[in-house]
KESE-503462 format. One record per atom (N, C-alpha, C): residue number from 1; residue in three letters; atom name; x, y, z. Coordinates in steps of 0.001 Angstrom, whole numbers, plus 500000, padded with zeros to 6 digits. Each point is the difference from the previous one (the first is absolute). Layout:
N
+-----+-----+----+--------+--------+--------+
:   i :  aa : at :     px :     py :     pz :
+-----+-----+----+--------+--------+--------+
: NUM : ALA : CA :      X :      Y :      Z :
...
+-----+-----+----+--------+--------+--------+
This chain:
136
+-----+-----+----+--------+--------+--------+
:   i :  aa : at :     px :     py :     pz :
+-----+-----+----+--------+--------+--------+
:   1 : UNK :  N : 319601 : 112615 : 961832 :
:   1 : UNK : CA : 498779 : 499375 : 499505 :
:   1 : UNK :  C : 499088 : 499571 : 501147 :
:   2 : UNK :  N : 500633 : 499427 : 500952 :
:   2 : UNK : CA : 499023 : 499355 : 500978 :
:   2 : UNK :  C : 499334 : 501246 : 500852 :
:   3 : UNK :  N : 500703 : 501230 : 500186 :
:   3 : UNK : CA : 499625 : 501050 : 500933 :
:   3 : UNK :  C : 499075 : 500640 : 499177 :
:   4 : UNK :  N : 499926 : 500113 : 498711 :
:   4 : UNK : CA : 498918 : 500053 : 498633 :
:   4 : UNK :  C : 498403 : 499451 : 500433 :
:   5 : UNK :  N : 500463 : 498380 : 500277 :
:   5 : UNK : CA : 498874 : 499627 : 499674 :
:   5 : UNK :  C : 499429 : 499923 : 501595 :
:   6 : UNK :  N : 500992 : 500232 : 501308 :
:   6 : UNK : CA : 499376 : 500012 : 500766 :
:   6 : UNK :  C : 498897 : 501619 : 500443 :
:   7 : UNK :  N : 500369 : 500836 : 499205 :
:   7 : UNK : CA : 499346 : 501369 : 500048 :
:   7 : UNK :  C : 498926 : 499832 : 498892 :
:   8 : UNK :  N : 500080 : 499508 : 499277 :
:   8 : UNK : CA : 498485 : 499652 : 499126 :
:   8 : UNK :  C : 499145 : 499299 : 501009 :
:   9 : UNK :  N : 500689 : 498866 : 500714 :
:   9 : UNK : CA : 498728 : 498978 : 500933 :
:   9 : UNK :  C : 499713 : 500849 : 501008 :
:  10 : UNK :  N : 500939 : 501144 : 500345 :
:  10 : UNK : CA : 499361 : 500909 : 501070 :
:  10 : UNK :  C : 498753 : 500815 : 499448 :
:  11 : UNK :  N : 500525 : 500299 : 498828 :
:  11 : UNK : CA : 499198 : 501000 : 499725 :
:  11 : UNK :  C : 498154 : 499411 : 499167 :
:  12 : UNK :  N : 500478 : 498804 : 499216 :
:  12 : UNK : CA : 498943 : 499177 : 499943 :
:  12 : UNK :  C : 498676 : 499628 : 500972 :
:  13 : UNK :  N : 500888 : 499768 : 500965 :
:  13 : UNK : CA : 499189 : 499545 : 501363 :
:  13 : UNK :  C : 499302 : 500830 : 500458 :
:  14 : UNK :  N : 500590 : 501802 : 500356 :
:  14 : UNK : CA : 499927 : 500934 : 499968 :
:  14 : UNK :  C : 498090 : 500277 : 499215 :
:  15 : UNK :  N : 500443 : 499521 : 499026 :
:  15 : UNK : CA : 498707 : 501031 : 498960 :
:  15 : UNK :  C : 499083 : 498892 : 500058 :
:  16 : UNK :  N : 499920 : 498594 : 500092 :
:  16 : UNK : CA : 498766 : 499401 : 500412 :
:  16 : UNK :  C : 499286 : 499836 : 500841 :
:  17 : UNK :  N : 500073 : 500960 : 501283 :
:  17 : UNK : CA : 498812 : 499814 : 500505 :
:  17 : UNK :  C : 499269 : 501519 : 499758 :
:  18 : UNK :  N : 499002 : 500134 : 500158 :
:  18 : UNK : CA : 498944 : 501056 : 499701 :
:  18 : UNK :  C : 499788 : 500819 : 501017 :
:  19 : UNK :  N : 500598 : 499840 : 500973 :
:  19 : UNK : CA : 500003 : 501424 : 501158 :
:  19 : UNK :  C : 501316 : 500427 : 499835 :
:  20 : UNK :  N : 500929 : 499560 : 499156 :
:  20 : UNK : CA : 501641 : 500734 : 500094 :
:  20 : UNK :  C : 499506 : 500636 : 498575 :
:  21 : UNK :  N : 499076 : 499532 : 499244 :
:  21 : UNK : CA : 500144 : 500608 : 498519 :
:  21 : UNK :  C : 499480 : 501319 : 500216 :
:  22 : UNK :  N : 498797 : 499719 : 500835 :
:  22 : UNK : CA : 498926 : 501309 : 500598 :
:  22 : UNK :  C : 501187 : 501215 : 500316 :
:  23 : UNK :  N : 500733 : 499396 : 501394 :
:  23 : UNK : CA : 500854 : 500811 : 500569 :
:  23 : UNK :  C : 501250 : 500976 : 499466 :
:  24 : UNK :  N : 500414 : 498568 : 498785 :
:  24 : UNK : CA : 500881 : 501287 : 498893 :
:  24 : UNK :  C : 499304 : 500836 : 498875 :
:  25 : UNK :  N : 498995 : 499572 : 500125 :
:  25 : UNK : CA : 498687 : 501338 : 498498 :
:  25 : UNK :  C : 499571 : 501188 : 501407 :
:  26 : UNK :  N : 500009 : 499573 : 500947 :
:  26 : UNK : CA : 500053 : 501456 : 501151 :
:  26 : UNK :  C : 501264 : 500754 : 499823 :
:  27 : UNK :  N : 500826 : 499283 : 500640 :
:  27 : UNK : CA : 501459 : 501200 : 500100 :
:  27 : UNK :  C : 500493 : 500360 : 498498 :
:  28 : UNK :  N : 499491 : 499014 : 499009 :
:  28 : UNK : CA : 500101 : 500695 : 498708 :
:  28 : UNK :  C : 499711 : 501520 : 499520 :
:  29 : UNK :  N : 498794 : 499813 : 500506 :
:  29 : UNK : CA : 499016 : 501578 : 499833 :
:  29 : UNK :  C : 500767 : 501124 : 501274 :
:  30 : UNK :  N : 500079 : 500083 : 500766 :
:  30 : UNK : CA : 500777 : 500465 : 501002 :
:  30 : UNK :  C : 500678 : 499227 : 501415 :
:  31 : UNK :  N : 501204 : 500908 : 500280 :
:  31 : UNK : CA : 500445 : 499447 : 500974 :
:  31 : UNK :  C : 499532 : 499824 : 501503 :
:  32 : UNK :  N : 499559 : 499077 : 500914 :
:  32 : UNK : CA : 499141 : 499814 : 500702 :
:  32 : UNK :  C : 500844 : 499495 : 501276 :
:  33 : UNK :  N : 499590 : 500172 : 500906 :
:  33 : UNK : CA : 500582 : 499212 : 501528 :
:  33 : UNK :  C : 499478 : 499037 : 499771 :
:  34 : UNK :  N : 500300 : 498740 : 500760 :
:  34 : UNK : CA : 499367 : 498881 : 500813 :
:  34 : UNK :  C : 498486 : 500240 : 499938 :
:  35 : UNK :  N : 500272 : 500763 : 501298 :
:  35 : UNK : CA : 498545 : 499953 : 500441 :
:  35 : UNK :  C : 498833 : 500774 : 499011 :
:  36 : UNK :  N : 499990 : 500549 : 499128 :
:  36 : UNK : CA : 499374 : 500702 : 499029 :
:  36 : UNK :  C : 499731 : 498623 : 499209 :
:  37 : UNK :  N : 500806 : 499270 : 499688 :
:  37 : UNK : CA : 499812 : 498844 : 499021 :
:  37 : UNK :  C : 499506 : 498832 : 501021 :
:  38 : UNK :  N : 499803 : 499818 : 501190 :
:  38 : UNK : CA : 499030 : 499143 : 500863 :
:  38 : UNK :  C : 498571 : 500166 : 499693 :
:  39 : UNK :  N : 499781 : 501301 : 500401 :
:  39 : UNK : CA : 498721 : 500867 : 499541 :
:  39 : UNK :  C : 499005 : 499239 : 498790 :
:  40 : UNK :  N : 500918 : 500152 : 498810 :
:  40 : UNK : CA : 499480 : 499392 : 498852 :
:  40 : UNK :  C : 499549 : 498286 : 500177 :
:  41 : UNK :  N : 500181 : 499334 : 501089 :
:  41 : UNK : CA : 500114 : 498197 : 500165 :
:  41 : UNK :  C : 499467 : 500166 : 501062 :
:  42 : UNK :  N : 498806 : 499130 : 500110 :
:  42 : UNK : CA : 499222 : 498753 : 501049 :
:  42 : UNK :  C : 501351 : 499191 : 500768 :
:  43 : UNK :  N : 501036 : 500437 : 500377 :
:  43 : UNK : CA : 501169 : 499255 : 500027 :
:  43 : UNK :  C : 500544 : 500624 : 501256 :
:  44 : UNK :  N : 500974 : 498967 : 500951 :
:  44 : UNK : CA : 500354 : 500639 : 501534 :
:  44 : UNK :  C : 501136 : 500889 : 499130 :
:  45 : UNK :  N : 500509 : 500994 : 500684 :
:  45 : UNK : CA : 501372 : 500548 : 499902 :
:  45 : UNK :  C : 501079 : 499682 : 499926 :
:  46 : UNK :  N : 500358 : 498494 : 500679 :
:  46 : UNK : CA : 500840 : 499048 : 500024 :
:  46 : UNK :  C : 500182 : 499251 : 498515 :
:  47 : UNK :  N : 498246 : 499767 : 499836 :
:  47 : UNK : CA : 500187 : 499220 : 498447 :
:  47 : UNK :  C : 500627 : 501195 : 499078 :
:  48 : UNK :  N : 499450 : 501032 : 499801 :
:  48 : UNK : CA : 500849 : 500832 : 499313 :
:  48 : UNK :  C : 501220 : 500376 : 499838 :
:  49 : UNK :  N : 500511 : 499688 : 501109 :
:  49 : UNK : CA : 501860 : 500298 : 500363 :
:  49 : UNK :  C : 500419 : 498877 : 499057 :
:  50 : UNK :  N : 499492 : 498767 : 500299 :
:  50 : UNK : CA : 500404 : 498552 : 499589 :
:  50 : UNK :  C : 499771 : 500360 : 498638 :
:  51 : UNK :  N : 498907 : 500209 : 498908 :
:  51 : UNK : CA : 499768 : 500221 : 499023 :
:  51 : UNK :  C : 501519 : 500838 : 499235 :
:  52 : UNK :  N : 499863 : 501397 : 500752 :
:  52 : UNK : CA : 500980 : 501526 : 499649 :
:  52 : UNK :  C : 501618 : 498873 : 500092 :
:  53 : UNK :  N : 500202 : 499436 : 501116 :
:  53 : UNK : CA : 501247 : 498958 : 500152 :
:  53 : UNK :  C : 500231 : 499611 : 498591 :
:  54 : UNK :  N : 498920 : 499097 : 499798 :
:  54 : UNK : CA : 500731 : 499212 : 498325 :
:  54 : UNK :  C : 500091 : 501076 : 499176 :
:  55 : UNK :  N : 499384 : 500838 : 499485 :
:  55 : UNK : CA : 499658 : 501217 : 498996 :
:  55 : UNK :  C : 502007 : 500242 : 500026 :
:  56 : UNK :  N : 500073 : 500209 : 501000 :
:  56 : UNK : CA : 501131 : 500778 : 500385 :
:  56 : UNK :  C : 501350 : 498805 : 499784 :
:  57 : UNK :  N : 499776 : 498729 : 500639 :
:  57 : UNK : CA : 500727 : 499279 : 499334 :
:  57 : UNK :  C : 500300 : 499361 : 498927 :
:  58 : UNK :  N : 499052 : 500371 : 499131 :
:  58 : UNK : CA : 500045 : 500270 : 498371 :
:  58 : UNK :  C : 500392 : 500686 : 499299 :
:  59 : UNK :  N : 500274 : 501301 : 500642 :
:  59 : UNK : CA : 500601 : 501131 : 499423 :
:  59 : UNK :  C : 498764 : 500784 : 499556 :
:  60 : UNK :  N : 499085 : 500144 : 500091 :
:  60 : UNK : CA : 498666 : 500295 : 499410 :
:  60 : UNK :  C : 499063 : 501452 : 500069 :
:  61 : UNK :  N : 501144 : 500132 : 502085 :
:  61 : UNK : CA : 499825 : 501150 : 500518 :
:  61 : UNK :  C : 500788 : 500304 : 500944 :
:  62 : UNK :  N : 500124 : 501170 : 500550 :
:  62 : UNK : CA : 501070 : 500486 : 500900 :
:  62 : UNK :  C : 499248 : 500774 : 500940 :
:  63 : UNK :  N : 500408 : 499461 : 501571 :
:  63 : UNK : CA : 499428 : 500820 : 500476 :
:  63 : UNK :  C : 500940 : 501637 : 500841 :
:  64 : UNK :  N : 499562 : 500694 : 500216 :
:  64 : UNK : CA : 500980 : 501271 : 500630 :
:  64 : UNK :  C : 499298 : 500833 : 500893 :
:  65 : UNK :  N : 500882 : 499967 : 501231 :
:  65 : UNK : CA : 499435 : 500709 : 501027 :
:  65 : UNK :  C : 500307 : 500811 : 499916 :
:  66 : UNK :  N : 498761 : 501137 : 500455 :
:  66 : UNK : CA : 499693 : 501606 : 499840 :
:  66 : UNK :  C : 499024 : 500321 : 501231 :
:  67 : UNK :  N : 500851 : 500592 : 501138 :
:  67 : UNK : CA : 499354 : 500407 : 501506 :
:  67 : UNK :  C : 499528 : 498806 : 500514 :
:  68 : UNK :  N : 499146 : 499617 : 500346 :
:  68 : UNK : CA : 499396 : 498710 : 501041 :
:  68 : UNK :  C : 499540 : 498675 : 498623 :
:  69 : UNK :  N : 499601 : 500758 : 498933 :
:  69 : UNK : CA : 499389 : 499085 : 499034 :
:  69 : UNK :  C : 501129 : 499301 : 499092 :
:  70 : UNK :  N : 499786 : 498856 : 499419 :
:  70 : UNK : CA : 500840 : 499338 : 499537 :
:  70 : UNK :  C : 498604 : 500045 : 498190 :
:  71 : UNK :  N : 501180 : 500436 : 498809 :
:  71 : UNK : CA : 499180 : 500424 : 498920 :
:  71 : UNK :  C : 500168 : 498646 : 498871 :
:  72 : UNK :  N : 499247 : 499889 : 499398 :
:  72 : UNK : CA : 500375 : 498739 : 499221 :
:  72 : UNK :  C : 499861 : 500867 : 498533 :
:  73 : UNK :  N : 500543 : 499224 : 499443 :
:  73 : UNK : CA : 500521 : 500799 : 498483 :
:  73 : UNK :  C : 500524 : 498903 : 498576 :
:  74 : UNK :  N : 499453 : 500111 : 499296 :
:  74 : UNK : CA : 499932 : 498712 : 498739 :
:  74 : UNK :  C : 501163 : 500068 : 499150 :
:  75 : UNK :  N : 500975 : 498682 : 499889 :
:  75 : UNK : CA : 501314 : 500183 : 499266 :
:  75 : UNK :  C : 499395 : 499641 : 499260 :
:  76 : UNK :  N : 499869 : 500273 : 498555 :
:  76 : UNK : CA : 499487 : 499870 : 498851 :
:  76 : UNK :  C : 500939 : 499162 : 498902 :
:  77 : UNK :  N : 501952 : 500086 : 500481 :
:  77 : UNK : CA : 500637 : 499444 : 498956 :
:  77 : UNK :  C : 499550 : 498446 : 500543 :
:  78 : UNK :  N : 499658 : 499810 : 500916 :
:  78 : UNK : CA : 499879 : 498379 : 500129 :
:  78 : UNK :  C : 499009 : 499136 : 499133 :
:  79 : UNK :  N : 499037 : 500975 : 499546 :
:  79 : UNK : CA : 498807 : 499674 : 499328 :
:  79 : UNK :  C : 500808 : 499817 : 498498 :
:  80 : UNK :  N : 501341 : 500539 : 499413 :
:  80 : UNK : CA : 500546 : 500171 : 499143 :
:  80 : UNK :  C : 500085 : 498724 : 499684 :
:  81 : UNK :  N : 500563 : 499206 : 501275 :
:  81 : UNK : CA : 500857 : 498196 : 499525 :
:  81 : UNK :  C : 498850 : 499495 : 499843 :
:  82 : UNK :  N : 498830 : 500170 : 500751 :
:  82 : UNK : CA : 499153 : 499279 : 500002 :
:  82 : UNK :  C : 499256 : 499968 : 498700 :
:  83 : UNK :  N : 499622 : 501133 : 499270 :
:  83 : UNK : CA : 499924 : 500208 : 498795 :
:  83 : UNK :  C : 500911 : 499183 : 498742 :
:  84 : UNK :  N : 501150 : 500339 : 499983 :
:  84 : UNK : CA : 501281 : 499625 : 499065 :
:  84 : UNK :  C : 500026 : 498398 : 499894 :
:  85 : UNK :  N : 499435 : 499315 : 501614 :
:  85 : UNK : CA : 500050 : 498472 : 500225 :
:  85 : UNK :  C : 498504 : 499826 : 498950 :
:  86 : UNK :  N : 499109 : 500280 : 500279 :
:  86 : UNK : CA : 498706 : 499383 : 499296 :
:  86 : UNK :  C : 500741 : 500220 : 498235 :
:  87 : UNK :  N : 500201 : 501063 : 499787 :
:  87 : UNK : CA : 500264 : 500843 : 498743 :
:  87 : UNK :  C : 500973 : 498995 : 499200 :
:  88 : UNK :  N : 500884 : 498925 : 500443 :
:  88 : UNK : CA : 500572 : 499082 : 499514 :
:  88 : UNK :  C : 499272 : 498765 : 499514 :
:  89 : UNK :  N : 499115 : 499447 : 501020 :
:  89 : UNK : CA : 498743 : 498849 : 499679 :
:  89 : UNK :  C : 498536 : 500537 : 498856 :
:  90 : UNK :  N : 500012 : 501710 : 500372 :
:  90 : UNK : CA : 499058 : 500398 : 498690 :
:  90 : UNK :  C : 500182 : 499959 : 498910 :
:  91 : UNK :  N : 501496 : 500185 : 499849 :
:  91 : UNK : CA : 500695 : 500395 : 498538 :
:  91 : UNK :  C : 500039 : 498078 : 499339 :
:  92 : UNK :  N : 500650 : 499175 : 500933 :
:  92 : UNK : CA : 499686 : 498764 : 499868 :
:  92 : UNK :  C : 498792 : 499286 : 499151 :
:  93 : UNK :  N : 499128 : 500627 : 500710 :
:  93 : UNK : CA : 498541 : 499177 : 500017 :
:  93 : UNK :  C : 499236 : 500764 : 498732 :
:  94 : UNK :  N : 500670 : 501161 : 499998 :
:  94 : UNK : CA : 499454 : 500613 : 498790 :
:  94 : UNK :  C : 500608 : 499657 : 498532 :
:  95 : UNK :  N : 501518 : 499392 : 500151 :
:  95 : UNK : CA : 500485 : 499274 : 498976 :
:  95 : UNK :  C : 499491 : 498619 : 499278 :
:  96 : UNK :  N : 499462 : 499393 : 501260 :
:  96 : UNK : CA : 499384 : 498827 : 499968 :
:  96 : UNK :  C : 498910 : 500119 : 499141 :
:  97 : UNK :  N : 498575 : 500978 : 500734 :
:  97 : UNK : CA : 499155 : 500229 : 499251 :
:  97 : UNK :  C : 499953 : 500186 : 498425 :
:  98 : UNK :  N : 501073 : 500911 : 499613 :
:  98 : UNK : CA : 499834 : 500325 : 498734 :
:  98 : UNK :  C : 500634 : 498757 : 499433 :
:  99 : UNK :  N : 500952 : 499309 : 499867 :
:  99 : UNK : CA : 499995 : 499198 : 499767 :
:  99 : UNK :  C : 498950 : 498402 : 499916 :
: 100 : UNK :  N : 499403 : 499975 : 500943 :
: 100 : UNK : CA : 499044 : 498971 : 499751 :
: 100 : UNK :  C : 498839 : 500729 : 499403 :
: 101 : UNK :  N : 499631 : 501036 : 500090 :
: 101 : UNK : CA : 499342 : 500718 : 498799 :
: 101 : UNK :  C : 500034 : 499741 : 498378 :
: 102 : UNK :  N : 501654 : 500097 : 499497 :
: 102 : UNK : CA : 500520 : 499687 : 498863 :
: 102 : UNK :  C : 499719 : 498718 : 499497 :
: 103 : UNK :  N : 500344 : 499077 : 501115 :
: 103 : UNK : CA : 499460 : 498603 : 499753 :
: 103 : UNK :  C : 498576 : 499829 : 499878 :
: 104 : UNK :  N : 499217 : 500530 : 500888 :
: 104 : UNK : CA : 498454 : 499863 : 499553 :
: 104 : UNK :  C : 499576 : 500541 : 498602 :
: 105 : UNK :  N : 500853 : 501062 : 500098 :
: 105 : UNK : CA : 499353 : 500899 : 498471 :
: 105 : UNK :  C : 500465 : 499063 : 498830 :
: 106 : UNK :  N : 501319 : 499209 : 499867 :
: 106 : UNK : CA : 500692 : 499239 : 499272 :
: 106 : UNK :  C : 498800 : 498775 : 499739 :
: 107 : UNK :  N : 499993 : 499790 : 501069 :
: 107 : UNK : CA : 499310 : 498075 : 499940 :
: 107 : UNK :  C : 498633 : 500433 : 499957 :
: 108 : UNK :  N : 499389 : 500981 : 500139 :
: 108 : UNK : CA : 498634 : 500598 : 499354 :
: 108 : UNK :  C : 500111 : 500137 : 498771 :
: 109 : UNK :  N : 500641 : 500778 : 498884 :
: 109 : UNK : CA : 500367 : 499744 : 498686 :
: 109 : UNK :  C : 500147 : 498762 : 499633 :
: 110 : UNK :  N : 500592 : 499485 : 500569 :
: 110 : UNK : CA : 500412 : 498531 : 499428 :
: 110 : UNK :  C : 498887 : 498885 : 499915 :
: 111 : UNK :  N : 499055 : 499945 : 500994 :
: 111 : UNK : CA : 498678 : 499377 : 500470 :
: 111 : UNK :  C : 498974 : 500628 : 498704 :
: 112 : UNK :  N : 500122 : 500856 : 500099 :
: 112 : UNK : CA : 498336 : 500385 : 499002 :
: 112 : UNK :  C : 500032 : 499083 : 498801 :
: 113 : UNK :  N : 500906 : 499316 : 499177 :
: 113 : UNK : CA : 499567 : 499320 : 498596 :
: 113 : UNK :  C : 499490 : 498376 : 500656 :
: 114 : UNK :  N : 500622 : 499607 : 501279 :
: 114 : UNK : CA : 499519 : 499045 : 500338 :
: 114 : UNK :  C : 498954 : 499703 : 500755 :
: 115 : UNK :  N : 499525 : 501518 : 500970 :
: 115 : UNK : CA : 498417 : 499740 : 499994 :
: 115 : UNK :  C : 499325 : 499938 : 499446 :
: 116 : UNK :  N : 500356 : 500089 : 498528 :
: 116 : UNK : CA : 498751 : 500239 : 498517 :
: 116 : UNK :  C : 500167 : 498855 : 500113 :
: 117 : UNK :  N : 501369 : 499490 : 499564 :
: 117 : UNK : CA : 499444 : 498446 : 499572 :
: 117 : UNK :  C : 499138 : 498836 : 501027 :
: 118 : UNK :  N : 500681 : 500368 : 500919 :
: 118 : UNK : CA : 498906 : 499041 : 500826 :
: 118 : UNK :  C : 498580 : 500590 : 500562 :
: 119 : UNK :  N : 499499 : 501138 : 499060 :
: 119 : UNK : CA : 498578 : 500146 : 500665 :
: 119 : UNK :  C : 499555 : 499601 : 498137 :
: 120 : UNK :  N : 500311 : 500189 : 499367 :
: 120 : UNK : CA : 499948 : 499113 : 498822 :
: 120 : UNK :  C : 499693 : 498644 : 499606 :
: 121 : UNK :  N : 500635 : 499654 : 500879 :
: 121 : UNK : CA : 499898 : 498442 : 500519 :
: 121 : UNK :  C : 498836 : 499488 : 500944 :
: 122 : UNK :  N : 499638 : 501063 : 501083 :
: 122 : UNK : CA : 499303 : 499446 : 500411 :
: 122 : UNK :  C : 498564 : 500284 : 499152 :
: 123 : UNK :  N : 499884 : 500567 : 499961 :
: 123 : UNK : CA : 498720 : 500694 : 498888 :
: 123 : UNK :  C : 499820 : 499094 : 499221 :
: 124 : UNK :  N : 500856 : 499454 : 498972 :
: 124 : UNK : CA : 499878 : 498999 : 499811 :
: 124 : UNK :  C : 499778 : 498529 : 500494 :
: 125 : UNK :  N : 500047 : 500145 : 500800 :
: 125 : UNK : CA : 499979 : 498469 : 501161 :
: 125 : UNK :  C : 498824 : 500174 : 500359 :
: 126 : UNK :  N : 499344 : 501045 : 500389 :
: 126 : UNK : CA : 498534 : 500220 : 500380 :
: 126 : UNK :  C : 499023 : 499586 : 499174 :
: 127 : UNK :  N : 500240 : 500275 : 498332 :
: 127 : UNK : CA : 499083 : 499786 : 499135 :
: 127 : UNK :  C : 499840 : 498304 : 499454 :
: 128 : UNK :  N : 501236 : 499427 : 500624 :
: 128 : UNK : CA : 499533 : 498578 : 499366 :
: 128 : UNK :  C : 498846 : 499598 : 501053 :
: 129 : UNK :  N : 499088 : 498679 : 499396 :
: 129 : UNK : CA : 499283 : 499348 : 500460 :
: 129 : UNK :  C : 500434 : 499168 : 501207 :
: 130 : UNK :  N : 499614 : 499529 : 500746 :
: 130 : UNK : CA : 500390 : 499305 : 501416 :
: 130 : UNK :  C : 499168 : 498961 : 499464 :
: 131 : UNK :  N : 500693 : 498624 : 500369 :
: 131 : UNK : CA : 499096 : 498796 : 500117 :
: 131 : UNK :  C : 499055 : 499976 : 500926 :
: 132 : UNK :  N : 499159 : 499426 : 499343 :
: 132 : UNK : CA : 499034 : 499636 : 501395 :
: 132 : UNK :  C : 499216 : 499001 : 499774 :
: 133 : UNK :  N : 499605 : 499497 : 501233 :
: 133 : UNK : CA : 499740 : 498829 : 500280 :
: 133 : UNK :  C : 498676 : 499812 : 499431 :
: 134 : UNK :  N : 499415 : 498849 : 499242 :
: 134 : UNK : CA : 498520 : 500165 : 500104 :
: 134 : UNK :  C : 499639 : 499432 : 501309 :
: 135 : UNK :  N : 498349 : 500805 : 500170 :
: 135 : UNK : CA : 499540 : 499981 : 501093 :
: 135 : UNK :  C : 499488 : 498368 : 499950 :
: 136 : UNK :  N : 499349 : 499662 : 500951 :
: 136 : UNK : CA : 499075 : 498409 : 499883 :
: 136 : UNK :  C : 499348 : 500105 : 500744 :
+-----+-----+----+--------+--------+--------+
C-alpha cells in the first residue's frame, strides 16, 4: 500500500507542472531525444534533464540509449493507475450527486402544496387595509 501511494505522489507531482505535461504530449506523439525536446522550451538543457528526471521517476517515461543519443519514450501503463486512482473518487462523487439529486427532486415535490399556501397567504395579507395614522 504505501509503495502504491508513494508512486501516485510521484506520479501526481509528475503531471502538475506544465512543462512535464508539455514534455509527455511530445514523446507521446513520437519518440524524441533530449535534445529534440529542449528545442520545443525557452528552457536551459539542464532544466530539461531535471524536468525528463521526474517524468522518469514517475514511471511516465523511459529513457534508451541508441548511438550517442539518449531517446525518451512514454510508459503509458502508468497513466493507467493514475486514471483507475481518479476513477474511484468519480464513481464516488457521482453516487453522491445522484443521490442529492433524489433528495432535491423529493423535497421539490414535497414543497409545491406549501408554496401555494403561503403565497395564498400572502396575497391575502396584501389586500387588507394597513392602519394609518391621521395626518395633523
Amino acid at each position: 500500500m504505501v509503495e502504491r501511494t508513494e508512486q501516485l505522489d510521484f506520479l501526481f507531482l509528475a503531471l502538475a507542472d506544465a512543462t512535464r505535461r508539455s514534455i509527455l504530449a511530445l514523446v507521446a506523439e513520437a519518440e524524441l531525444s533530449i535534445g529534440m525536446i529542449a528545442q520545443h522550451f525557452d528552457l536551459t538543457f539542464a532544466a530539461i534533464s531535471k524536468h525528463i528526471q521526474v517524468l522518469e521517476r514517475a514511471n511516465l517515461i523511459r529513457k534508451e540509449r541508441r548511438g550517442k543519443e539518449q531517446m525518451v519514450l512514454i510508459v503509458p501503463a502508468s497513466l493507467t493507475v493514475a486514471r483507475e486512482h481518479i476513477a474511484r473518487y468519480e464513481q464516488m462523487w457521482e453516487e453522491r450527486f445522484l443521490r442529492l439529486d433524489a433528495l432535491l427532486n423529493d423535497s421539490a415535490t414535497q414543497e409545491s402544496p406549501t408554496k401555494t399556501t403561503k403565497s395564498r397567504r400572502s396575497a391575502a395579507h396584501g389586500k387588507a387595509k394597513r392602519y394609518q395614522r391621521p395626518r395633523q
